[in-house]
C-alpha positions as CSV (number, residue, x, y, z in Angstrom):
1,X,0.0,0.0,0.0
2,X,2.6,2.6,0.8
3,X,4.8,2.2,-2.4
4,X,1.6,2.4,-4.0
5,X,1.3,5.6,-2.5
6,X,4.9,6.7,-3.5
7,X,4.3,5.5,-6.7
8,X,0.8,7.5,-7.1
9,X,2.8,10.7,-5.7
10,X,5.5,10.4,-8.1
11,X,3.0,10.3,-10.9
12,X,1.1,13.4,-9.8
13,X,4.1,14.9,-9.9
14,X,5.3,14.0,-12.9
15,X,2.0,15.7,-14.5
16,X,2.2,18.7,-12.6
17,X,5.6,19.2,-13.9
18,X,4.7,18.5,-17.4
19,X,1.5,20.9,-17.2
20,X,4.2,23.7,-16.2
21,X,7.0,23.2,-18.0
22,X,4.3,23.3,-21.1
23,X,2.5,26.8,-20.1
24,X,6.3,28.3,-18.9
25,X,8.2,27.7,-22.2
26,X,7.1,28.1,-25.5
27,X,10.3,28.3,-27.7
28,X,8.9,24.6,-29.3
29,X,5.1,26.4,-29.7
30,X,5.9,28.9,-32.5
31,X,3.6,29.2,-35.2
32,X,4.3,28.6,-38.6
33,X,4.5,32.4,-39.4
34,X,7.0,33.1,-36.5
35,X,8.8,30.4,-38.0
36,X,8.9,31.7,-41.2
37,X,9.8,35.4,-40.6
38,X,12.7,34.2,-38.4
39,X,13.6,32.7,-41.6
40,X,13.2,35.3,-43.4
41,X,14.9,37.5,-41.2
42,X,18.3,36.2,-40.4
43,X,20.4,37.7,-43.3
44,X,18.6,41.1,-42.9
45,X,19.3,41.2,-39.2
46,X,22.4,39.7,-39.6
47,X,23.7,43.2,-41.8
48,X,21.3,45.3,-38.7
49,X,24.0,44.1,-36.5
50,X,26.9,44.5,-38.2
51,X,26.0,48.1,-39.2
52,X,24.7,49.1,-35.8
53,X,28.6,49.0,-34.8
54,X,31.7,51.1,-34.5
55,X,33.9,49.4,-36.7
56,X,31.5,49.0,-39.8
57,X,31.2,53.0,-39.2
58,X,34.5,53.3,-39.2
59,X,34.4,52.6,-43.0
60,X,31.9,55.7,-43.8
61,X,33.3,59.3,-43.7
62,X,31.1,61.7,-43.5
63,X,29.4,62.0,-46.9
64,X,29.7,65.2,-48.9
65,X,26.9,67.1,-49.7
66,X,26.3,68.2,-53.4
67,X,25.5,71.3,-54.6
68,X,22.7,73.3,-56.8
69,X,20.9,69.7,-57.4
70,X,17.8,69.8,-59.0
71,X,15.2,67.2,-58.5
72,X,13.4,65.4,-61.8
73,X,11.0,63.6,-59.8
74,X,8.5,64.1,-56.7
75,X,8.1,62.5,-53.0
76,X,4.8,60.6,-53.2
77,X,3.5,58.4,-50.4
78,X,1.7,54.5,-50.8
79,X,-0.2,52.5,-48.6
80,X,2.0,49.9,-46.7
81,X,-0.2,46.7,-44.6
82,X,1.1,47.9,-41.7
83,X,-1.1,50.7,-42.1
84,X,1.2,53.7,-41.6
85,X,2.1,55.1,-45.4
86,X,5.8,55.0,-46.7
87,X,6.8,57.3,-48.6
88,X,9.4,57.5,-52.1
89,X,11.0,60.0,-54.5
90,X,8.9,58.7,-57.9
91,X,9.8,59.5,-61.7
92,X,7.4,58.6,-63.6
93,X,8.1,57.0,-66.9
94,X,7.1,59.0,-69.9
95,X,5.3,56.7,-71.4
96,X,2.6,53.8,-69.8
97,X,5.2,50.9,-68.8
98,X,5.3,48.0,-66.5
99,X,9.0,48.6,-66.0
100,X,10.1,50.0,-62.3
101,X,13.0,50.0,-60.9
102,X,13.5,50.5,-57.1
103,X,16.5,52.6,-56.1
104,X,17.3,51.8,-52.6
105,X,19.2,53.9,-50.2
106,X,23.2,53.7,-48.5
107,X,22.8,53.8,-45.2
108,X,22.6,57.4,-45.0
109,X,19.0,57.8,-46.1
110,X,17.0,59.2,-49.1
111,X,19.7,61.7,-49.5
112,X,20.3,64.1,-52.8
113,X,22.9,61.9,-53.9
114,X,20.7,59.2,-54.1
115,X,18.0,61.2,-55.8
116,X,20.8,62.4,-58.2
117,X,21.3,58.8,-58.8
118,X,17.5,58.0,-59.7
119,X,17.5,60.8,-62.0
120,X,20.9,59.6,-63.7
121,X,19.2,55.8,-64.3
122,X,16.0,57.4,-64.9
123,X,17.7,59.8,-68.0
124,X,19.9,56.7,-69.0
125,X,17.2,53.5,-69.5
126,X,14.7,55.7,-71.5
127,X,10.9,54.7,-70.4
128,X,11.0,53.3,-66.6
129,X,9.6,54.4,-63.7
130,X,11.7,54.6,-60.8
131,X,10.6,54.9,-57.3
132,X,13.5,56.0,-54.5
133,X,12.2,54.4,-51.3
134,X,12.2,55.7,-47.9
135,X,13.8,53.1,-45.9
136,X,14.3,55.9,-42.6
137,X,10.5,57.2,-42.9
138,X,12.1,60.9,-43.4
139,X,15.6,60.1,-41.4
140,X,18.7,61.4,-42.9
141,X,22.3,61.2,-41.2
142,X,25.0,63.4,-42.3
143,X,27.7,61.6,-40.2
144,X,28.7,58.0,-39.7
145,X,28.2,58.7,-35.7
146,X,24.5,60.0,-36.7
147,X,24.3,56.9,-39.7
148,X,25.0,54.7,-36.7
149,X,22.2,55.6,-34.6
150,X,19.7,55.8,-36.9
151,X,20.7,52.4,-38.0
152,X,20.4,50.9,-33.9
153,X,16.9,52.4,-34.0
154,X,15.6,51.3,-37.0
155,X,12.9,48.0,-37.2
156,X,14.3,45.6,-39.9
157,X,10.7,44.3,-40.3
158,X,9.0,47.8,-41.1
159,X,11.7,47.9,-43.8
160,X,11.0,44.6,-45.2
161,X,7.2,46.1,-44.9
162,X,8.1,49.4,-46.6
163,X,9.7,47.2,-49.6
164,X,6.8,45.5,-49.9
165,X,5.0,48.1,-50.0
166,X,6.9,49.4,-52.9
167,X,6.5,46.2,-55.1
168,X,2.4,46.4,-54.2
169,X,2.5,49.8,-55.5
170,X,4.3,49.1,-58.5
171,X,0.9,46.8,-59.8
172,X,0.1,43.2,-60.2
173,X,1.7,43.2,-63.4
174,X,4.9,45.1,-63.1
175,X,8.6,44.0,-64.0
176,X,11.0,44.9,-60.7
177,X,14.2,45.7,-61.1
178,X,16.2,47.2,-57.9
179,X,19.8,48.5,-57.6
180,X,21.3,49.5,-54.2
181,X,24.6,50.5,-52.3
182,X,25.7,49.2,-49.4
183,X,22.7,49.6,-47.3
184,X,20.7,49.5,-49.7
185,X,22.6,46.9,-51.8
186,X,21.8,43.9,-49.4
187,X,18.3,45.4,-49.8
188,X,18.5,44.7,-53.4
189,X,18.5,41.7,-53.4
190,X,16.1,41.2,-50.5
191,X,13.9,42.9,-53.0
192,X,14.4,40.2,-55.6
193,X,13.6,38.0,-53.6
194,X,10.6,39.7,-52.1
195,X,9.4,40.5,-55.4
196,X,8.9,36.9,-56.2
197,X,7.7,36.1,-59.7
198,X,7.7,39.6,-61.0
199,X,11.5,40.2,-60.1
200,X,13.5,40.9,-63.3
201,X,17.2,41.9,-62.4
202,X,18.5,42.9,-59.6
203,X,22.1,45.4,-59.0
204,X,24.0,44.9,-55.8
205,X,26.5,47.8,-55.0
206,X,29.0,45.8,-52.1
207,X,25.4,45.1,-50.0
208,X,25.7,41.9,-47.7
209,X,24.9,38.8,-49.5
210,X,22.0,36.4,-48.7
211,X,23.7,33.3,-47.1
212,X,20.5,31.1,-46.9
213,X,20.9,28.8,-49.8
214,X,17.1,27.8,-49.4
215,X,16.2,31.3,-49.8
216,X,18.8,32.0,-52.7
217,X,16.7,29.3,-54.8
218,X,13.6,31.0,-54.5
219,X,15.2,33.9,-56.6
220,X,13.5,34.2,-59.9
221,X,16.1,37.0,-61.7
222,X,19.4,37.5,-62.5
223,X,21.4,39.1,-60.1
224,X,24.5,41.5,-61.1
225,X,27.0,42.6,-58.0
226,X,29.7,45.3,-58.0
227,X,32.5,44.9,-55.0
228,X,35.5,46.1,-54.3
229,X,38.6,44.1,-53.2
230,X,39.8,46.5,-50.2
231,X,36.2,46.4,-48.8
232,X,35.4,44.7,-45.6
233,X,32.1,44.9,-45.8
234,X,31.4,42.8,-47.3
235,X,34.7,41.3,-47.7
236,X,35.9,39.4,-50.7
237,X,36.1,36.0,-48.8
238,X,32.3,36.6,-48.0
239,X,31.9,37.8,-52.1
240,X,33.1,34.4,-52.9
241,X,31.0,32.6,-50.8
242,X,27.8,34.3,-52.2
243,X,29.2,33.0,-55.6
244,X,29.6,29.9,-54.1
245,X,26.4,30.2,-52.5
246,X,24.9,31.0,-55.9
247,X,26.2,27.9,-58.1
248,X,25.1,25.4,-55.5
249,X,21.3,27.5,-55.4
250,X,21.7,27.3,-59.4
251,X,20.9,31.0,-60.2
252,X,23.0,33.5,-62.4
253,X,24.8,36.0,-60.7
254,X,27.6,38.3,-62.4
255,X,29.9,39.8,-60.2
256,X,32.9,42.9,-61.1
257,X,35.1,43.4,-58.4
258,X,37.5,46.7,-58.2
259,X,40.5,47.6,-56.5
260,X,39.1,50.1,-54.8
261,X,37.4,50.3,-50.5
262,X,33.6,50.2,-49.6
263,X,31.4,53.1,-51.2
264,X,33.6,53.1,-54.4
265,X,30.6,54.1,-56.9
266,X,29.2,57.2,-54.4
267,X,30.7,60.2,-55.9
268,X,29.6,62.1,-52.6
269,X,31.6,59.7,-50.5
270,X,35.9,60.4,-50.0
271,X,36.3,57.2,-51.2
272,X,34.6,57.5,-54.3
273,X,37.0,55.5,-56.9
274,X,35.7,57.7,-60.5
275,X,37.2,55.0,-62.9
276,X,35.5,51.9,-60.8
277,X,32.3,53.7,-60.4
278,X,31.9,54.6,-64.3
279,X,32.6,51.1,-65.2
280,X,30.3,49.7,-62.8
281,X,27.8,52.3,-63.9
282,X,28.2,51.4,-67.8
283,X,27.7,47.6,-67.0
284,X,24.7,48.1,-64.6
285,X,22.9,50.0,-67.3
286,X,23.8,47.4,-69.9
287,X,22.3,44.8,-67.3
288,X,18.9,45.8,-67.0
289,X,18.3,46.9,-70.9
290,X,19.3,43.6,-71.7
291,X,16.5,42.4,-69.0
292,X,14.1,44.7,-69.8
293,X,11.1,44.3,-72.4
C-alpha cells in the first residue's frame, strides 16, 4: 500500500511538472508564421548588427553634400499593410510601362545623392519608372556617428514592410528591377527575392549577401554585384561565398570586383573610386536593358 502511494505521488508529480513546463516555455510552440519570418529574417538582421557597430562605421566618412541639385522627380506616399504610409522619391516614366526600378538607399538615407542617382538611371534606361524608397521614414544622417544611430533604432521588419510596400505599389503586373549601395545593396537583393515572380534583375552595389541557400533558390532573376577588393564589408572572402552560395542555389549571378574600399561608386563619398564607379555604372545600365522588355 505505501509504495503504492509513492508511486501515485511520483506520478502526480510528474504531471504537474509536465502541465508547467508546457504553459512556462514556448520556444517549441511557435507558429508557422514566426517560424517563417525568423527565416526570413536572419540575413537582414544579420547586416542590422553589423552596421549598428563602430567598426562598420568606421568605414563611412562623413558623406559630402552636393550642390545646386535639381530634382526630376517628386516624393509621393503608398499604402503599406502595416497601415502607416511609406513614402518614395517617384519619376514617372514617360510613357505607360510595367517597367520599375526600385533605387534603394546607402545607409545614410533618401539623400540628394541618391535622388541624383535616380535621376541619372532614370535619364539613361529611356521609359521606366523609378521609385527611391524611404527606408528611414524621413531620417537622414549626415555623419557616420549619426548613420549609426539611426541604424540601432531602426525596425528591420518595417523595412522589409516598406519594400513590400513598394512592389504592391508598382501593380500586379509590373517588372521589378532594384539597384542599391551598401545599405541598400543587401536590400537589393532582398527585394528580388521579395518580389517573387515579378523580379526581373536585380544590381548589388557591395550590399551583404543572402547566405541562406534555401532562400537564394527561390530567386526568380538575374542578379549583377559590384565589390571592391579593399572592402570589408562585405569582404571578398564573404563575395566568394555568395558566388559559391549561388552555383550550389543554381541561379545566375555576375559579379565585377575593383581595387578600390567600400562606397567606391558614391561620388559624394571620399572614397569614391571615378574609374570603378563609371565602369560599374556602364555595365549596370547594360544589365537591366538587356533584361528589360
Amino acid at each position: 500500500m505505501k509504495k503504492s502511494l509513492v508511486l501515485l505521488a511520483i506520478l502526480l508529480g510528474s504531471l504537474s511538472w509536465i502541465s508547467w513546463n508546457k504553459n512556462s516555455y514556448t520556444g517549441n510552440n511557435r507558429t508557422k508564421e514566426e517560424v517563417i519570418s525568423c527565416y526570413n529574417m536572419e540575413t537582414i538582421n544579420a547586416y542590422h548588427e553589423e552596421a549598428s557597430s563602430v567598426p562598420f562605421a568606421l568605414l563611412h566618412q562623413n558623406a559630402r553634400k552636393i550642390e545646386n541639385y535639381q530634382e526630376l522627380g517628386k516624393m509621393i506616399n503608398f499604402q503599406i499593410e502595416d497601415g502607416i504610409e511609406g513614402s518614395a522619391y517617384f519619376i514617372a516614366a514617360k510613357k505607360k510601362t510595367n517597367n520599375w526600378l526600385i533605387v534603394i538607399q546607402e545607409w545614410w538615407g533618401l539623400n540628394d545623392n541618391i535622388k541624383k542617382e535616380a535621376d541619372t538611371y532614370y535619364k539613361d534606361l529611356g521609359n521606366m519608372n523609378v521609385l527611391a524608397v524611404d527606408m528611414y521614414d524621413g531620417k537622414i544622417a549626415t555623419t557616420s556617428d549619426s548613420a549609426m544611430k539611426l541604424m540601432r533604432g531602426a525596425d528591420m521588419k518595417r523595412m522589409v514592410s516598406i519594400i513590400q510596400g513598394a512592389i504592391e505599389h508598382a501593380g500586379k503586373n509590373s517588372n521589378i528591377y532594384s539597384v542599391g549601395w551598401c545599405f541598400g545593396g543587401m536590400w537589393s537583393l532582398q527585394t528580388a527575392i521579395l518580389a517573387g515572380p515579378k523580379a526581373k534583375g536585380s544590381i548589388m552595389f557591395y550590399g551583404r549577401p543572402e547566405s541562406n541557400i534555401e532562400k537564394l533558390k527561390t530567386l526568380n532573376c538575374d542578379i549583377i554585384g559590384f565589390f571592391g577588393n579593399k572592402d570589408q564589408s562585405p569582404s571578398p572572402v564573404v563575395v566568394s561565398e555568395f558566388e559559391k552560395n549561388m552555383q550550389i542555389a543554381n541561379k545566375k549571378l555576375e559579379t565585377h570586383k575593383y581595387e578600390a574600399g567600400h562606397g567606391f561608386a558614391n561620388p559624394s563619398n571620399p572614397s569614391f573610386n571615378a574609374e570603378a564607379a563609371a565602369d560599374a555604372y556602364k555595365k549596370a545600365i547594360a544589365f537591366l536593358k538587356s533584361h528589360s522588355k
